[in-house]
ROMARLO-783475 format. One record per residue (C-alpha): residue in three letters; x, y, z. Coordinates in Angstrom, 3 decimals. Layout:
// residues N
<"Ala", <X, Y, Z>>;
...
// end
This chain:
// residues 48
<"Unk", <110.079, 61.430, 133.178>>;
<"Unk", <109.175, 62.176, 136.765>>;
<"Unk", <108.280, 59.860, 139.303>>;
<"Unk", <104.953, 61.809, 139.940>>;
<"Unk", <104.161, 62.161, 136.387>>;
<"Unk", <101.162, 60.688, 134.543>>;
<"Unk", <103.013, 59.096, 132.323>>;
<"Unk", <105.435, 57.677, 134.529>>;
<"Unk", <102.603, 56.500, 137.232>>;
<"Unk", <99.643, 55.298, 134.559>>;
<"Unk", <102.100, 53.993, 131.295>>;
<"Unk", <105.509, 53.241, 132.458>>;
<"Unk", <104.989, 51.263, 135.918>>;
<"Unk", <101.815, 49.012, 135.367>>;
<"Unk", <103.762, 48.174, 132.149>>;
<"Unk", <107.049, 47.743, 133.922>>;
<"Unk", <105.012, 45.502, 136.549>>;
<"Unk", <102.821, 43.546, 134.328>>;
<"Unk", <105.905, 42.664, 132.237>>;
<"Unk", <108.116, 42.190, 135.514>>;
<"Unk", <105.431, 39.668, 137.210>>;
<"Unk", <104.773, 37.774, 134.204>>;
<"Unk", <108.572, 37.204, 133.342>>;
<"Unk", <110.750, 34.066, 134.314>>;
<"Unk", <113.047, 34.296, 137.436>>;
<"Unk", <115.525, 34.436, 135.452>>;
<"Unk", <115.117, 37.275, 132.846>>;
<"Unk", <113.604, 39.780, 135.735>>;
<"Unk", <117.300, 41.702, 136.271>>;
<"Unk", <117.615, 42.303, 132.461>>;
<"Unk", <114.181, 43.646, 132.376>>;
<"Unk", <114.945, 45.677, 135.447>>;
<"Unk", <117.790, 46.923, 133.631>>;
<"Unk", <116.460, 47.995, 130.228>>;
<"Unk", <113.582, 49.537, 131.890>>;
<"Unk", <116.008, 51.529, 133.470>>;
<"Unk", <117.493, 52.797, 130.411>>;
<"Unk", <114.422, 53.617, 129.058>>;
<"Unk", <113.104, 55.782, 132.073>>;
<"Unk", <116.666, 57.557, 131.855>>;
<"Unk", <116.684, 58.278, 128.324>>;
<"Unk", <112.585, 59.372, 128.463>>;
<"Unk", <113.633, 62.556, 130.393>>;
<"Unk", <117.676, 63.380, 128.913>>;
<"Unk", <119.474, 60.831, 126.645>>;
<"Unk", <122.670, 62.167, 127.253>>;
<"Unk", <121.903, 60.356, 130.962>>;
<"Unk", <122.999, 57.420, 129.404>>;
// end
């Protein structure tokens, strides 16, 4: 996944931010890391 890509700029972010926003304090860095995994292993998943 690109950074410019449709699916990265209409699916992946305003679900990464909706879900980021609306989480407790506290759980924001482990969302912030699983969404990372995800957006790594969209494009290669030997990037993990």
């Amino acid at each position: 996944m690109v950074f410019s890509s449709n699916v990265f700029l209409f699916l992946f972010l305003p679900l990464f931010l909706g879900l980021y926003y609306l989480s407790p304090a506290r759980y924001r860095n482990l969302l912030l890391l699983t969404a990372s995994y995800i957006f790594y292993a969209w494009w290669r998943i030997d990037f993990l």
